[in-house]
N, C-alpha and C positions, 0 to 999 in steps of 0.2 A: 784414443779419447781426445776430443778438441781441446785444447788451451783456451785460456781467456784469462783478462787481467782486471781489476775493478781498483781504481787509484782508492785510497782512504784517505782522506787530508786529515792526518792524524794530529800535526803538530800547527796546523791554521785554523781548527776549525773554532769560531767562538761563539758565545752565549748565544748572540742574534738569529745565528744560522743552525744552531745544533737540530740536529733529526735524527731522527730513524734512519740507516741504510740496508739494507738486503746486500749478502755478499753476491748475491745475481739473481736479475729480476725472473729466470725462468729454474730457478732452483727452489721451489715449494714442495714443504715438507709439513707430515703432521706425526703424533703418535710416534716420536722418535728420540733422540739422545744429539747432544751438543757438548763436546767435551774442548777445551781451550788445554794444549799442552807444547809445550818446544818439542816437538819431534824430530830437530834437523839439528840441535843443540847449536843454532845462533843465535840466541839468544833476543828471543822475541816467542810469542806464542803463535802456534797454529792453531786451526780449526779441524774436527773433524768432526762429521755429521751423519748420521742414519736415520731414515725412517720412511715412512710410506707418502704418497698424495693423497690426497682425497677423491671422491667419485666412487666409482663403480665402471671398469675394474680397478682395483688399486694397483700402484706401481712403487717396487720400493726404490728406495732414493737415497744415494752415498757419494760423500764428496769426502777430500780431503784439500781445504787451505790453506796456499804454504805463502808466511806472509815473510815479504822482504823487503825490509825495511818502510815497513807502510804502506805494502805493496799487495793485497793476495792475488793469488793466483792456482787456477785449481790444478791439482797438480797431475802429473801430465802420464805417469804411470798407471798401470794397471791398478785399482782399491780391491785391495782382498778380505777390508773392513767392511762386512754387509749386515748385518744385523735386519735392517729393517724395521717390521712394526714392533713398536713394543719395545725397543733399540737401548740396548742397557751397555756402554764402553767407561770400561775403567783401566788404568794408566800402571805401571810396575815394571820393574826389572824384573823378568822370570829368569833369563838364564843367566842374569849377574854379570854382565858385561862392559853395564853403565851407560845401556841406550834407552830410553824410556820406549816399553814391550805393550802390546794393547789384550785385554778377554774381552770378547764383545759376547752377546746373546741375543735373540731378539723372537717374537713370536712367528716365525717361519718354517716351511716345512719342507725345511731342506738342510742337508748338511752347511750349504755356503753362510747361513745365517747363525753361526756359532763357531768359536774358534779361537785359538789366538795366534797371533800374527806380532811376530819378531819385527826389531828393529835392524837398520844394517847402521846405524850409524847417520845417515843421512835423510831420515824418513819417511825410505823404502822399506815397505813392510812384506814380508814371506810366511806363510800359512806356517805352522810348527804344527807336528803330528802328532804333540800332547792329547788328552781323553780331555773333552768336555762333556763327555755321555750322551744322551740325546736329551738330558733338558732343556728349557727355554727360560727366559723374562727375565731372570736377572743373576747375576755373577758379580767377583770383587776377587779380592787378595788381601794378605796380612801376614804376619808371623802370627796364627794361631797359636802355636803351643812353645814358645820363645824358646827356638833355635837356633835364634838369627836365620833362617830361613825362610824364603817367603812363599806361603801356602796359598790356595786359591777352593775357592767354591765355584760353586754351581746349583741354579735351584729352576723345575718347571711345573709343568701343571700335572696334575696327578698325582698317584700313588709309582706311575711306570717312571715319571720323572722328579723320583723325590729327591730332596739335597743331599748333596756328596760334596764332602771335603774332600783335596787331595791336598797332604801333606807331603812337603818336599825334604827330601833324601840329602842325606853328604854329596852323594855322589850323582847329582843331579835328577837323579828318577823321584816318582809321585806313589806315594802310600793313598789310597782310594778309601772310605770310610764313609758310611752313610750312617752311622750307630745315631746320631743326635736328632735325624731326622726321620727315621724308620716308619713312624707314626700319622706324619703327617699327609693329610691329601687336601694339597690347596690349589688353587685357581689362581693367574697372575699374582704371582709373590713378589715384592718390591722387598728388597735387604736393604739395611745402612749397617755401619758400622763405628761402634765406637766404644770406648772404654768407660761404662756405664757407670761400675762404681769404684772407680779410680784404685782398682787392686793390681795394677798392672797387667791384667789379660784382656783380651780385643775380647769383646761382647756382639751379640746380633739384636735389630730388631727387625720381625719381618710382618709386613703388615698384605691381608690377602683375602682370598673368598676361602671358606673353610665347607669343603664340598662335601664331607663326611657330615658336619654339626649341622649343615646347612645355615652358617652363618658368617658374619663376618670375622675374620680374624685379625690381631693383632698382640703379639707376642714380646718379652724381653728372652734372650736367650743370652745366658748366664755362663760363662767358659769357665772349667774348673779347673783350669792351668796348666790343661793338658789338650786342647784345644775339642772337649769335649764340652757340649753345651743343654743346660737344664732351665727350663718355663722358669722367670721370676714372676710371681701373681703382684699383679699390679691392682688393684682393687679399684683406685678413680681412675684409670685407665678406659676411655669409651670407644670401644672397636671400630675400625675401617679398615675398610681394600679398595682396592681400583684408587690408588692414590700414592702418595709418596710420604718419607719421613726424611725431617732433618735435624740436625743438632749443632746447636752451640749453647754458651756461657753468657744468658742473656742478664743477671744478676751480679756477676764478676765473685763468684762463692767458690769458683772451680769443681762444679759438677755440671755435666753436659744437658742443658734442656733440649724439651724436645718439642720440637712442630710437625703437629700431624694432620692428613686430611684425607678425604677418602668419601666414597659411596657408605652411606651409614646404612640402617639395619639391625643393629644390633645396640644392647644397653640403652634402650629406651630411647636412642632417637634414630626417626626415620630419614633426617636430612643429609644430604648429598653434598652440601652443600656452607661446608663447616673446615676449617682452621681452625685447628686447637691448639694454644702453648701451655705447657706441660713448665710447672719445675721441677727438678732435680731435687727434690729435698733430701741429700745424704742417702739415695737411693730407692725414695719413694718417692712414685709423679705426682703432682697436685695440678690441678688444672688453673690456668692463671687468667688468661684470654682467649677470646674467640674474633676471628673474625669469617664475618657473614657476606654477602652469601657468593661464593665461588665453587668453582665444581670443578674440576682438573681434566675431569675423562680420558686419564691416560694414568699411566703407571710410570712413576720414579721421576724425579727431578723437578714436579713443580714448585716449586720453592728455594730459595736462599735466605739464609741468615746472615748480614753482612754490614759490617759500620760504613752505609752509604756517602754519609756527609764527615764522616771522621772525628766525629764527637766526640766518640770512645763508646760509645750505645752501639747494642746490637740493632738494626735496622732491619725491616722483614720486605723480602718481596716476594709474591705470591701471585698464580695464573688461575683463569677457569672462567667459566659461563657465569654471568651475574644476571639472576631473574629480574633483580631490583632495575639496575642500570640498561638492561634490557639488549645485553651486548658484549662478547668478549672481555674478559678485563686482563690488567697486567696493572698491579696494585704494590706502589710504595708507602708500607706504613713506617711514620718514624717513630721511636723509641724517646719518648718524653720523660720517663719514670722509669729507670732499671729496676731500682728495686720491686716497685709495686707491678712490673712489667703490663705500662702502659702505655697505648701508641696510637696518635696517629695521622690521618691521611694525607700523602702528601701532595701538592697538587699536579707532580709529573704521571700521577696515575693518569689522569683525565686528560691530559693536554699533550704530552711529548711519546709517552710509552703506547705500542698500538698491544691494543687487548686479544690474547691467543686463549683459547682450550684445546683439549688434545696435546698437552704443550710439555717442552722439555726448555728450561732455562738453567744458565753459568753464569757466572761472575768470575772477571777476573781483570785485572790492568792491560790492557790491550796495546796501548801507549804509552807504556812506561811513563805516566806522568803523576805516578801516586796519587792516584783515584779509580775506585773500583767500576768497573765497566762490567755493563749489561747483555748476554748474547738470549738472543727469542727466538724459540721455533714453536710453529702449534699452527692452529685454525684459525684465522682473525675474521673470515665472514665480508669479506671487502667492507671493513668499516672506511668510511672518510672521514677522515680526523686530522688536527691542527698538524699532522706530520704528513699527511699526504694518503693517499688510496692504494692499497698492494691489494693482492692476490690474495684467494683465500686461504690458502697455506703460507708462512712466510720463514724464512730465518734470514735472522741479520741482526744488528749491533744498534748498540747507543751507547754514545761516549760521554760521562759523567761529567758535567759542566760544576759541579761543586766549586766553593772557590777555598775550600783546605786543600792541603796537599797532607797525605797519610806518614809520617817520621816511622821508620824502622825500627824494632824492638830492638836495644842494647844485646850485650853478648852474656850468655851464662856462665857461671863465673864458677869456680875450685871445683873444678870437673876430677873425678877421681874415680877410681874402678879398685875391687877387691876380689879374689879370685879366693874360692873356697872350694878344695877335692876331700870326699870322702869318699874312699873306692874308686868305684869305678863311676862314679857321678862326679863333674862339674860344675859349679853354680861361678857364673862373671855378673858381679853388680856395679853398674852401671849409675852415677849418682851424680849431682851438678845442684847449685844455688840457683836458683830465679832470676830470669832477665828481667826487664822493666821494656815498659814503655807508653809514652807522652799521652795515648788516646787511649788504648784496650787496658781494662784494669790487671794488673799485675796477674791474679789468679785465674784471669780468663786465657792467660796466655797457651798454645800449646807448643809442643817440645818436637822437633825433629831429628834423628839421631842416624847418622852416616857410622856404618860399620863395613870394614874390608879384609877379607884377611890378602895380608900380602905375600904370605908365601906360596900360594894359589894366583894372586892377584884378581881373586874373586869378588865381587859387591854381595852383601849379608843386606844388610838394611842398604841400598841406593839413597842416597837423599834425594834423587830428584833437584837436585841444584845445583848451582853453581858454586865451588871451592875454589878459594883463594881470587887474589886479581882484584878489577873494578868494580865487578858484579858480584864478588862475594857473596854468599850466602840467598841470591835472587832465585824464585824458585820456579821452575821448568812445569810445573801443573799449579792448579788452582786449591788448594785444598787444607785441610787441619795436618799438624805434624801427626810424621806416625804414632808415637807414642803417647797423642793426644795431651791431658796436665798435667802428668805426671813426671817428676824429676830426679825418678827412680826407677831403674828399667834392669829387671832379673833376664839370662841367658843360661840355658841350661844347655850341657854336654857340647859345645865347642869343638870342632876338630882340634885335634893340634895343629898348632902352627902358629904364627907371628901374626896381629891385629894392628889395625888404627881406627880411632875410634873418632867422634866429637860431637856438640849437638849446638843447635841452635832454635831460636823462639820465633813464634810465627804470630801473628796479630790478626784481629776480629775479623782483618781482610787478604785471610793467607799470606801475607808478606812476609819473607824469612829478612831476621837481620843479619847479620855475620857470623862466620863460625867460629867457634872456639879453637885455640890451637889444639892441634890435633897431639892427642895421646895413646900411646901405644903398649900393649902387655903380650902376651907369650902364654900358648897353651900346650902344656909337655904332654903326652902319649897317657891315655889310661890304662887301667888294669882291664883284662876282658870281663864280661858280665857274669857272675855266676847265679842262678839260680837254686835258692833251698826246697824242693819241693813239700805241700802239706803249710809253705807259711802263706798267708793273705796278708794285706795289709790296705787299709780303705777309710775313708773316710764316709761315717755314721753319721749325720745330721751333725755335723762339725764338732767329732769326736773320731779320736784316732784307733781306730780298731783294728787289734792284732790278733787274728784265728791261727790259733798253731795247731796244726793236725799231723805233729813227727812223730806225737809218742815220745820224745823228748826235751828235756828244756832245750829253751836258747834264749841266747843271750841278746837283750836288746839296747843301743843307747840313740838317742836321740838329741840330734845336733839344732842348732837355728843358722840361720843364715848368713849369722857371723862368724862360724865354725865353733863357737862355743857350744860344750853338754848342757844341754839343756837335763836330760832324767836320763837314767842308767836302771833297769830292771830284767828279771827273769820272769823267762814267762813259761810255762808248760800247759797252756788251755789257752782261754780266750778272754782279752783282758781289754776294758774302752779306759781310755785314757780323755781329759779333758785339759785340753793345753790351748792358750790364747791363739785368734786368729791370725794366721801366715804361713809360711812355707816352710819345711821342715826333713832334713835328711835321715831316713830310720835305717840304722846298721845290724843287720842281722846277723849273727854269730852262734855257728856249732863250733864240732869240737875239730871240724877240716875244710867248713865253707864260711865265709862271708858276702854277705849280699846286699846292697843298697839300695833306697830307694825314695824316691822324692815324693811327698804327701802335702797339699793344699788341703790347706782347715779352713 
């Protein structure tokens, strides 16, 4: 594969001269994915990109640029990252190493357009012979079911490629599970992810063509703490697919809003051609604003949410075909009214940004100059515009002329952990004060939490960052922390062994501040698991339901998660219990087994 090198005058370049640049003017791409992550951990960000050209035949198109010191250049190895059209890559430690790992997927019909591909440490990626099944369009990771381990999806079109979680093992293998999606038969499915109503379990939202209903779809999928996931009915909720969703904390309330957009159809309007922002109201969406008229014509990524000018306002940028405008757009709305979430236009739409559809766009500080930076890929249509004339496909950058510079969230403060055993169950709680900081309101802040055990010297949660030194706390991908607002983070069943733990706060514009000193606990060996056969134990429309079928009593007592009795009773039938919402240990007891088990109400 040829080399080439494209200088960036990262640190010259000013107001007068600012442009649009292409990281290479014969690298056009549409219908694809652009992810900014330090893959070589020098602390700077790469590029790496997937997706098709345009025309007839199409040709897929995958680069990875490795930037040195303001330098890219594409890199000179073999890319085993192909995804293609429809190019869905997202970032993780899978095998805990502490190299940032890549899942791509992408609408191809071929094994090479799905996979994940390891890191060696220096950016050199090797195909891994993990199952992605044969679906397409879109994939992630998480601790779904808080393990501290990090699990992964996969989601394609059809009933043949419906979604499957694999949940990951102690012992590095993947538990395969499709139960939450069994049902489903959809058409390009776009996921995000995020912790919806701040119960500390990772949530889904997937928005799609629903080929059974013959309509559009758009879903909250609800994890009940075990990394199982159930429809939440959103009722102002107006359906779309062929589009993408994102979230942040456009209120400073600490519930994630959401931006959505898509090919309509469904719920009464037939327009294509709509951005929707969504509040969060304590778990119900209300629809806030709209903006008109763009059209995305691609799946996943058209859009950011992101405090452009460092006000402390969320800021919106958004891609797609404008009837009105009559031409590509790439549109900065600014955020005038948080509360009333009112925005807008700013004049870089028209003048600096070249307008894409088909588009996948990032944000992220490209310059380390605390100001968030712009990357574009999509269709632009050879517009000529005050930035100059490119190609009908384009990707490349714009480097944020703002004249704030974005300050670093403080550090969180009385970091502490509580370890609670009943049985053969585990519960580690995880808990920290609120950081601050100067732009992003306090409660929009989210939480990043680095977990290791060291007697393995395995990574649990990677933070993706930088620990200890100058760059403390500087973060290696673009993104919300993992454990999103929450400043209370549950881990169930733990290997034993020796931990170090810590966490730190990220801002409207991913920025991590520093980390908290790192604190450390200790996980001694459990009892093995015994099983009572004839007991059930389930949660009933958020009531605690115990079916005893031994033909004899037993004995029940139930804990909370502070290791305090919560109720002590006998049961010999079947008995519903109503006890306040949260997590809860029920200890099962005859007259020679004891059994435990963890219950989300």
């Amino acid at each position: 594969m040829r080399n080439f090198t494209l200088i960036l005058m990262f640190f010259a370049i000013s107001v007068a001269n600012a442009q649009f640049a292409q990281f290479d003017a014969t690298f056009d791409m549409q219908h694809g994915d652009v992810v900014a992550a330090d893959i070589d951990n020098d602390g700077d960000f790469d590029i790496i990109v997937s997706g098709e050209t345009g025309g007839n035949p199409k040709t897929v198109k995958n680069a990875i640029f490795i930037n040195n010191a303001g330098t890219y250049t594409l890199q000179g190895t073999d890319n085993v990252i192909t995804p293609g059209h429809f190019a869905d890559i997202k970032i993780g430690d899978f095998d805990g190493d502490g190299d940032l790992d890549v899942i791509f997927n992408g609408n191809s019909n071929n094994e090479m357009g799905k996979g994940i591909a390891l890191n060696d440490g220096n950016g050199i990626f090797s195909r891994s012979a993990l199952d992605v099944t044969s679906a397409t369009i879109s994939c992630g990771f998480a601790d779904f079911n808080n393990d501290g381990l990090l699990d992964y999806f996969v989601i394609g079109n059809g009933t043949a490629n419906t979604g499957t979680m694999f949940f990951q093992n102690g012992d590095g293998t993947f538990t395969k599970d499709q139960s939450s999606f069994r049902n489903l038969n959809l058409v390009d499915p776009d996921i995000s992810i995020v912790d919806f109503n701040n119960d500390g379990y990772i949530d889904m939202f997937i928005s799609a063509w629903d080929d059974t209903a013959k309509s559009r779809y758009s879903s909250l999928l609800i994890n009940d703490g075990f990394g199982k996931f159930v429809a939440l009915l959103q009722p102002n909720l107006i359906r779309k697919g062929f589009g993408s969703s994102v979230w942040g904390d456009v209120d400073g309330d600490g519930w994630m809003d959401l931006l959505l957009n898509g090919d309509g159809g469904a719920d009464g309007e037939g327009s294509s051609d709509v951005y929707r922002l969504y509040k969060n109201n304590g778990g119900n969406l209300e629809p806030k604003a709209t903006f008109n008229d763009y059209r995305q014509i691609s799946v996943g990524d058209g859009a950011r949410m992101v405090d452009w000018d460092n006000d402390g306002d969320l800021d919106i940028i958004l891609t797609g075909w404008s009837g009105t405008k009559g031409r590509q757009a790439t549109m900065l709305f600014e955020c005038t009214n948080a509360t009333n979430f009112t925005y807008t236009e700013n004049a870089l739409s028209n003048t600096d940004f070249p307008g894409v559809s088909e588009s996948s766009i990032e944000t992220a500080d490209l310059n380390n100059d605390g100001k968030i930076d712009l990357l574009i890929t999509g269709y632009n249509g050879n517009q000529a515009t005050q930035v100059g004339k490119f190609d009908k496909n384009i990707c490349g950058y714009y480097l944020n002329q703002s004249s704030k510079v974005n300050i670093k969230p403080t550090i969180p403060s009385a970091l502490n952990h509580q370890i609670v055993k009943s049985g053969e169950e585990t519960l580690v709680t995880l808990s920290w004060n609120a950081a601050s900081d100067i732009e992003t309101p306090q409660k929009s802040l989210t939480y990043n939490v680095l977990l290791k055990n060291t007697t393995t010297g395995k990574w649990l949660y990677n933070p993706m960052a930088v620990i200890g030194g100058e760059k403390d706390g500087w973060r290696k991908v673009s993104q919300h922390g993992n454990v999103f607002t929450n400043k209370r983070w549950e881990l169930y069943n733990l290997p034993a062994g020796n931990y170090e733990w810590s966490v730190q706060a990220i801002d409207a514009n991913f920025v991590g501040g520093p980390y908290a000193v790192l604190k450390t606990f200790s996980i001694t060996a459990t009892a093995l698991k015994q099983v009572i056969e004839g007991v059930n134990i389930s949660n009933s429309d958020g009531k605690l339901m115990i079916n005893n079928n031994t033909g004899n009593n037993i004995n029940i007592q139930i804990y909370g998660t502070t290791g305090s009795l919560v109720k002590q009773i006998s049961v010999n039938h079947t008995v519903s219990l109503s006890l306040n919402r949260g997590v809860y240990f029920i200890k099962v007891m005859t007259t020679n087994k004891t059994m435990t088990k963890k219950i989300v109400l």
